[in-house]
C-alpha positions in Angstrom: -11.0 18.8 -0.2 -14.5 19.1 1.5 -16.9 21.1 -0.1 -19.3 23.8 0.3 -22.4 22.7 2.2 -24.2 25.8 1.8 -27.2 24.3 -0.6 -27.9 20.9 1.5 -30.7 19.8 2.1 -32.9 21.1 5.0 -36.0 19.4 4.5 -33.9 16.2 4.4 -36.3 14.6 1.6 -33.7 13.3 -1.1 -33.0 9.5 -1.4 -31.2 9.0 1.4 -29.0 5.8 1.0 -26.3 6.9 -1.9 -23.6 7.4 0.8 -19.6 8.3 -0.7 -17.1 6.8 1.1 -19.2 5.0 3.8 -17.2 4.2 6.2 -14.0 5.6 7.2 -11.5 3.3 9.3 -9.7 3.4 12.2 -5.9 4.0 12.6 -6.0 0.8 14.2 -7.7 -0.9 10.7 -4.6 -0.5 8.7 -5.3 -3.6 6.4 -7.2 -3.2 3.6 -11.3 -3.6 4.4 -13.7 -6.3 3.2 -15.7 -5.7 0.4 -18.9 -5.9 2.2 -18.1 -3.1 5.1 -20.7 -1.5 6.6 -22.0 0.1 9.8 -22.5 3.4 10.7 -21.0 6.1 8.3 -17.9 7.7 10.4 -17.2 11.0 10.4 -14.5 13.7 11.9 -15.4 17.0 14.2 -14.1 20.0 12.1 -13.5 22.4 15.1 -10.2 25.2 15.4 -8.4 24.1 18.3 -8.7 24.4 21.5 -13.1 24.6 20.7 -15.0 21.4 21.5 -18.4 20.5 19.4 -21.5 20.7 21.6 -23.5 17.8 21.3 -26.9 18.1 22.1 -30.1 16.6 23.0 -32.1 17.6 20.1 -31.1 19.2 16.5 -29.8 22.9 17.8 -31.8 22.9 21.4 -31.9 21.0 24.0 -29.0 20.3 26.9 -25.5 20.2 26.2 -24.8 16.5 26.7 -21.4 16.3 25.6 -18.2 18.4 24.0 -15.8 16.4 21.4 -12.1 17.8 21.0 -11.3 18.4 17.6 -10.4 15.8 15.4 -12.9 13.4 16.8 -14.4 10.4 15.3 -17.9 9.8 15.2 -20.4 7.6 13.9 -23.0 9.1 12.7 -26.6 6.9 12.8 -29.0 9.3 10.8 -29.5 12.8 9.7 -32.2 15.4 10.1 -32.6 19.1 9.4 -32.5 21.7 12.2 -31.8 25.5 12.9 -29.0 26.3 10.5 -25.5 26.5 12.1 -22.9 28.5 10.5 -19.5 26.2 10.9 -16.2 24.9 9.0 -17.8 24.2 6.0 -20.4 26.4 5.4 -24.3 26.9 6.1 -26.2 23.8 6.6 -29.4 22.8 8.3 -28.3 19.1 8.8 -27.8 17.5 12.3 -26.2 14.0 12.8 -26.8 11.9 15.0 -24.4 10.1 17.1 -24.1 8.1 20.1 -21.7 9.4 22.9 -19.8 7.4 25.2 -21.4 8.6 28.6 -24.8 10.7 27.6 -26.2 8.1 25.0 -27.9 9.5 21.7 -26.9 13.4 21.1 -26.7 15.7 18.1 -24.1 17.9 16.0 -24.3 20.5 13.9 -23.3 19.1 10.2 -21.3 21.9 9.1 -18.8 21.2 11.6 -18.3 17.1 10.5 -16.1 16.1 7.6 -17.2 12.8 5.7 -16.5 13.6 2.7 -19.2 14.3 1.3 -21.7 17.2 0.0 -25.2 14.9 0.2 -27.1 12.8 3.1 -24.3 10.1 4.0 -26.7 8.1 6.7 -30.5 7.6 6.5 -33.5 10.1 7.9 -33.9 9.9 11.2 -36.7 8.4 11.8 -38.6 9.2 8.5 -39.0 6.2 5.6 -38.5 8.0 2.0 -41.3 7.8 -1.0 -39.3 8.3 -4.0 -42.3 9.2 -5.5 -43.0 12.1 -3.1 -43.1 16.1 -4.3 -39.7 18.0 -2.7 -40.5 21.5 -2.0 -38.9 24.5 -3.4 -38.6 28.1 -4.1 -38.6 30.5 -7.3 -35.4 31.9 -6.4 -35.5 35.1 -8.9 -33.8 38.3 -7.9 -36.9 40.4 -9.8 -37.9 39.0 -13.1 -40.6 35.7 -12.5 -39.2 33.1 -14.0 -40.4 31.0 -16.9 -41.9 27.4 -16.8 -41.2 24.9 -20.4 -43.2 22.4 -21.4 -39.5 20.7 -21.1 -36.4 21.0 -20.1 -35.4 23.0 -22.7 -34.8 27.0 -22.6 -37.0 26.5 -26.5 -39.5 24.8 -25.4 -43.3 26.5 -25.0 -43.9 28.6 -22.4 -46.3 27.5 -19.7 -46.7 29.7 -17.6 -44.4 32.7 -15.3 -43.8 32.2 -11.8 -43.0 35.4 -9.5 -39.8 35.5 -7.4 -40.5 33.9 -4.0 -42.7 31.0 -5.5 -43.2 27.8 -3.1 -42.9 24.9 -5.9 -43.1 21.4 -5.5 -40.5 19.2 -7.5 -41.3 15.7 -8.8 -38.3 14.8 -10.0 -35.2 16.1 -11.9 -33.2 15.6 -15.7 -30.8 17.4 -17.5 -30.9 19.8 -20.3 -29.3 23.0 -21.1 -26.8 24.4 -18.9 -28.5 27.5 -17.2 -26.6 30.1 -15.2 -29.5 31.6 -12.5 -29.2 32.7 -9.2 -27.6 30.1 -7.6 -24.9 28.9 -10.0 -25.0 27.5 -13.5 -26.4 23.8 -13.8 -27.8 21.3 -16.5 -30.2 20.0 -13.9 -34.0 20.9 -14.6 -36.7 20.3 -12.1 -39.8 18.9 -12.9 -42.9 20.8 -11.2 -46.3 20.3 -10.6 -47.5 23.0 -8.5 -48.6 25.5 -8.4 -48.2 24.6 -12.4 -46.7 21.5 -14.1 -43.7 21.7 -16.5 -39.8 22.2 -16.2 -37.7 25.0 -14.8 -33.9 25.3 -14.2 -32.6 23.8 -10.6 -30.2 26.8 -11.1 -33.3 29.5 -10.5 -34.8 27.0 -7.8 -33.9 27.3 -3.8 -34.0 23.7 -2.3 -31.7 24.2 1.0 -29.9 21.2 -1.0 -26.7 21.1 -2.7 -27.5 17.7 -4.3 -30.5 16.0 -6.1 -33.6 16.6 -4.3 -35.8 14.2 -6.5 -35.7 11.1 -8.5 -34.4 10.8 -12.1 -37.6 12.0 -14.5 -38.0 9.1 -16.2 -41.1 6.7 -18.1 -44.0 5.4 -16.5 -42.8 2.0 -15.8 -40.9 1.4 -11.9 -37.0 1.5 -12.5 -35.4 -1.8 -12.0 -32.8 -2.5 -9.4 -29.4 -3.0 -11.0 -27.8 -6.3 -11.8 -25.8 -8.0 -9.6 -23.8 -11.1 -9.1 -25.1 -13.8 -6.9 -23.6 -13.2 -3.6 -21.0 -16.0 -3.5 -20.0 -14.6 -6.9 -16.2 -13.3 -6.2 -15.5 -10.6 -8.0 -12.7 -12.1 -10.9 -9.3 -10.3 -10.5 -8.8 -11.1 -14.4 -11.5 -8.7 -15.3 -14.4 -10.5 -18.3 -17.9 -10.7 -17.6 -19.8 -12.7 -14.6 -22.3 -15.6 -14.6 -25.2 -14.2 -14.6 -24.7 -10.2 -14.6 -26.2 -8.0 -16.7 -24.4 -5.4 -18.9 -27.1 -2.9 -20.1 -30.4 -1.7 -18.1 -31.7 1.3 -16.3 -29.7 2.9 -14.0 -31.2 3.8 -10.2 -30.7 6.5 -7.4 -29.7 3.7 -4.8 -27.2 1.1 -4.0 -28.7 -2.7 -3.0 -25.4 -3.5 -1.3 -22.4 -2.0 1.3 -20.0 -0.3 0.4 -16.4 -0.8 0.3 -14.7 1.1 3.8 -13.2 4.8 2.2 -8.9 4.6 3.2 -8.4 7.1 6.3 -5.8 8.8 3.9 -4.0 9.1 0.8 -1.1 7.0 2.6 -3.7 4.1 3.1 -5.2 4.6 -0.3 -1.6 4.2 -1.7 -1.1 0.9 0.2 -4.7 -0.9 -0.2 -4.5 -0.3 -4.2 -0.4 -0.4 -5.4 -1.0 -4.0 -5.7 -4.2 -3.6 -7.8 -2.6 -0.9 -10.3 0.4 -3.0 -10.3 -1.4 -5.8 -11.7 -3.5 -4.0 -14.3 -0.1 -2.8 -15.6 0.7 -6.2 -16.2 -2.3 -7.1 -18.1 -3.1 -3.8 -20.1 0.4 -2.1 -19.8 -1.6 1.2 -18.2 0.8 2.6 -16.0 0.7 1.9 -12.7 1.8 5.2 -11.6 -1.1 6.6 -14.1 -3.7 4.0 -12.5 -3.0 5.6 -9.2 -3.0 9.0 -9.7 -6.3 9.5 -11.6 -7.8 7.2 -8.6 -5.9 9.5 -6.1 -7.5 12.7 -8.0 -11.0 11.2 -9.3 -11.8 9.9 -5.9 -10.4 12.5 -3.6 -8.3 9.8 -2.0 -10.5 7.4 -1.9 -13.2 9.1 -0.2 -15.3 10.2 -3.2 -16.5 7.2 -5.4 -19.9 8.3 -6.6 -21.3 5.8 -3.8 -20.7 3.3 -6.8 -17.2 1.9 -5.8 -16.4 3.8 -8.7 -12.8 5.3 -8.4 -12.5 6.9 -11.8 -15.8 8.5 -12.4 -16.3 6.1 -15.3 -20.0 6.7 -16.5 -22.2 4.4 -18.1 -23.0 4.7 -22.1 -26.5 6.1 -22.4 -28.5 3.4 -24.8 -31.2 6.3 -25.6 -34.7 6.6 -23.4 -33.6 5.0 -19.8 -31.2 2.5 -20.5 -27.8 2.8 -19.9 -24.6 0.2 -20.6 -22.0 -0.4 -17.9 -20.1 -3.1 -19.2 -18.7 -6.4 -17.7 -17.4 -5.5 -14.9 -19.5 -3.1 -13.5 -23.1 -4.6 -12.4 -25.5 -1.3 -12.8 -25.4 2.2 -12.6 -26.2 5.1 -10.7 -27.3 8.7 -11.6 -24.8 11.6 -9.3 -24.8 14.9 -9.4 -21.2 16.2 -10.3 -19.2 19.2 -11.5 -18.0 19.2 -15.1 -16.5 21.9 -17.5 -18.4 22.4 -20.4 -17.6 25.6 -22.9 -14.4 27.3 -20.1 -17.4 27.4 -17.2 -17.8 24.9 -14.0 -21.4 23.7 -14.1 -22.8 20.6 -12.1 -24.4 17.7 -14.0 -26.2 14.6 -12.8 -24.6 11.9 -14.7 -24.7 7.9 -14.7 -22.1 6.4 -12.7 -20.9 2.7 -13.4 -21.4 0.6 -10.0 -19.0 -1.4 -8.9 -19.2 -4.5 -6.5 -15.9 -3.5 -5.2 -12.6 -1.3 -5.8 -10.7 -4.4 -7.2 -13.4 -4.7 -10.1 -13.3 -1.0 -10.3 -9.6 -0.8 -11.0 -10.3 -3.5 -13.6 -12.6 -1.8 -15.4 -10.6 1.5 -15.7 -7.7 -0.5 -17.1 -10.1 -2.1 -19.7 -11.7 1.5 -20.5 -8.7 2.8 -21.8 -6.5 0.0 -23.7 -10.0 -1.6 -25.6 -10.7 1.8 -26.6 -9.4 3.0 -30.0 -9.6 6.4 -28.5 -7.1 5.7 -26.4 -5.0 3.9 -28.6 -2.1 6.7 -29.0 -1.0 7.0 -25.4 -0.2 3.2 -25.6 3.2 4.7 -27.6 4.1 6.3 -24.1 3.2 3.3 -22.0 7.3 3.3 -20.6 6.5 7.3 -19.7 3.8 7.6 -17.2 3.8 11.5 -17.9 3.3 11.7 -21.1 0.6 8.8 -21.1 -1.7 11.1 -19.1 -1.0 13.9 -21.4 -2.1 11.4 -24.5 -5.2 10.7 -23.1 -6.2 13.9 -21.8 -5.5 15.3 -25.3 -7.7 11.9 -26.5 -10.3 14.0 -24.4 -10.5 11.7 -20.7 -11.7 14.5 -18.9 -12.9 18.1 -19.4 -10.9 19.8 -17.4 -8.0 21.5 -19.1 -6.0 21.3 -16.0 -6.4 17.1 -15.9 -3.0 16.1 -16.8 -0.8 18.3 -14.7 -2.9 17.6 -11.4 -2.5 13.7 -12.2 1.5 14.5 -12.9 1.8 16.3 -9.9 0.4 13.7 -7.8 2.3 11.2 -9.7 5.6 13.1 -8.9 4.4 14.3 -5.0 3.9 10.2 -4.3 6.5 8.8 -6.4 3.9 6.7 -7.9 6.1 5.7 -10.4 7.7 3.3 -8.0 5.0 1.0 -8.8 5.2 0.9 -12.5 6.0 -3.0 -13.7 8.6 -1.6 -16.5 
């Protein structure tokens, strides 16, 4: 389900390269994809019939160069930030760029493209990112100035009070406290350093973004890239660790490598994976029908994977200060932003997300997470009842929504999922 794109970015200065579900195939690509797809990200024009998209010459001005029916396919090259277009999924100031068949280079209006994602999919046009640049931002306050911390913490010292309507500049973002402000409630805090330095919540803050708009606050020292396997390393369909790949370090904003292809559909996701959740309930006796529907619902078909390959939102283990473990499948992690319930109230959280060389080692991983895990020992009594497995491990405490188990049920029963179960 695409979602709101009313806070993204429209400066177009956040880290650029995480892309979710990078690319999406053809009809014509029914097999499953390589594990090293790449290309441009594809998207699909989000118009009521019988309106066309105008694609134009330059973000929001410019000639008309083109019109695409809706339902069209296009790949989009870069991103940028323009007049704001009001369209199928919200406000946004993004513009895509794409190439047309008969006009050459062109630009659409963001709001009307679905890729399945609510942050940057493609690079900047034309702009190379400092990760160590300010973002800018606004106190956005209805009356009351808000307060500055000497951390992100709502009892930490007071620095200072900024008036509503404050330009800020953001260095980088952590978590804390959930805060509800203007603009939702959020754990994220922003790190500021003018006109003042010291922390305020991302929830009283207007960015233009809906997503991170800085790097992870962390020490001093550069962060590391994350491990990886040597590149003729195959990932091992029997899961155990890999010569030569780490299991703990710091986790990063970027990926070093392509992404798998996202399935066109839940149908395609169905078909690329059956085989892989069969397997793991061969080997761990997870269900297979259990396997699939928390990758159905945790990935949003496929399309969603944290731009990790990660199809269960598994997180890595924080170690204290900046390290993180992601075990031996996984070969680092990266930090998301990501909606959570915590205390009966939706609040987004950026979290650390175990990345995955591919789907087949994600798969593995998820099957490993829950029958090594005393935790999850009890559902292992329902293994030959798919349903009531998935109510043992929600009540073991898998996921914080209260509503986990009967989505995954319901997609197990709407996709006769358990067709694929080994017992």
């Amino acid at each position: 389900m695409p979602v709101s794109t009313v806070r993204r970015t429209a400066l177009l200065l956040t880290a650029a390269t995480a892309t979710l579900g990078v690319a999406v195939p053809t009809a014509a690509q029914a097999s499953r994809p390589p594990a090293d797809g790449g290309g441009a990200v594809t998207g699909v024009t989000k118009t009521n019939p019988p309106n066309r998209l105008l694609v134009r010459k330059q973000p929001g001005r410019g000639a008309v160069i083109a019109r695409l029916a809706p339902e069209t396919r296009v790949a989009i090259r870069c991103q940028t930030s323009g007049p704001a277009v009001n369209g199928r999924f919200g406000r946004s100031r993004v513009w895509d760029q794409i190439a047309t068949t008969a006009k050459g280079i062109g630009y659409v209006s963001d709001s009307y493209v679905f890729t399945g994602s609510d942050d940057l999919v493609a690079p900047v046009c034309g702009r190379k990112v400092s990760t160590g640049a300010t973002k800018p931002g606004r106190i956005a306050t209805e009356r009351l100035p808000l307060i500055v911390r000497r951390a992100p913490n709502l009892s930490a010292g007071e620095v200072t009070r900024l008036a509503p309507g404050t330009r800020v500049r953001i260095s980088c973002q952590t978590t804390g406290p959930a805060v509800a402000g203007t603009l939702g409630t959020s754990t994220l805090w922003n790190r500021i350093t003018s006109p003042t330095t010291g922390f305020v919540p991302d929830s009283y803050v207007a960015t233009g973004s809906d997503g991170r708009v800085a790097p992870p606050c962390r020490a001093a020292s550069p962060p590391s890239t994350p491990a990886q396997p040597p590149e003729d390393q195959a990932p091992s369909p029997g899961g155990g660790p890999k010569p030569g790949q780490a299991e703990e370090g710091r986790c990063t904003s970027d990926v070093p490598f392509p992404l798998e292809r996202a399935p066109a559909n839940r149908g395609q996701f169905i078909d690329w994976y059956g085989d892989d959740a069969s397997r793991s309930d061969r080997r761990t006796q997870v269900p297979a029908a259990v396997t699939l529907g928390q990758g159905i619902l945790e990935s949003g078909d496929g399309q969603h994977t944290a731009g990790a390959n990660n199809y269960f939102g598994i997180k890595a283990a924080s170690k204290g200060g900046d390290r993180y473990r992601w075990g031996d499948e996984a070969v680092g992690c990266v930090f998301r932003k990501t909606r959570e319930v915590v205390n009966g109230q939706d609040v987004y959280v950026v979290a650390a997300f175990r990345l995955y060389r591919s789907a087949t080692d994600s798969f593995v991983d998820h099957a490993e997470f829950l029958s090594e895990s005393s935790r999850y020992r009890p559902a292992f009594g329902a293994k030959d009842d798919s349903r009531e497995f998935v109510r043992r491990i929600q009540k073991a405490g898998y996921a914080t929504d209260p509503k986990y188990s009967t989505l995954v049920i319901g997609l197990m029963d709407q996709n006769n999922l358990y067709r694929f179960d080994v017992r």
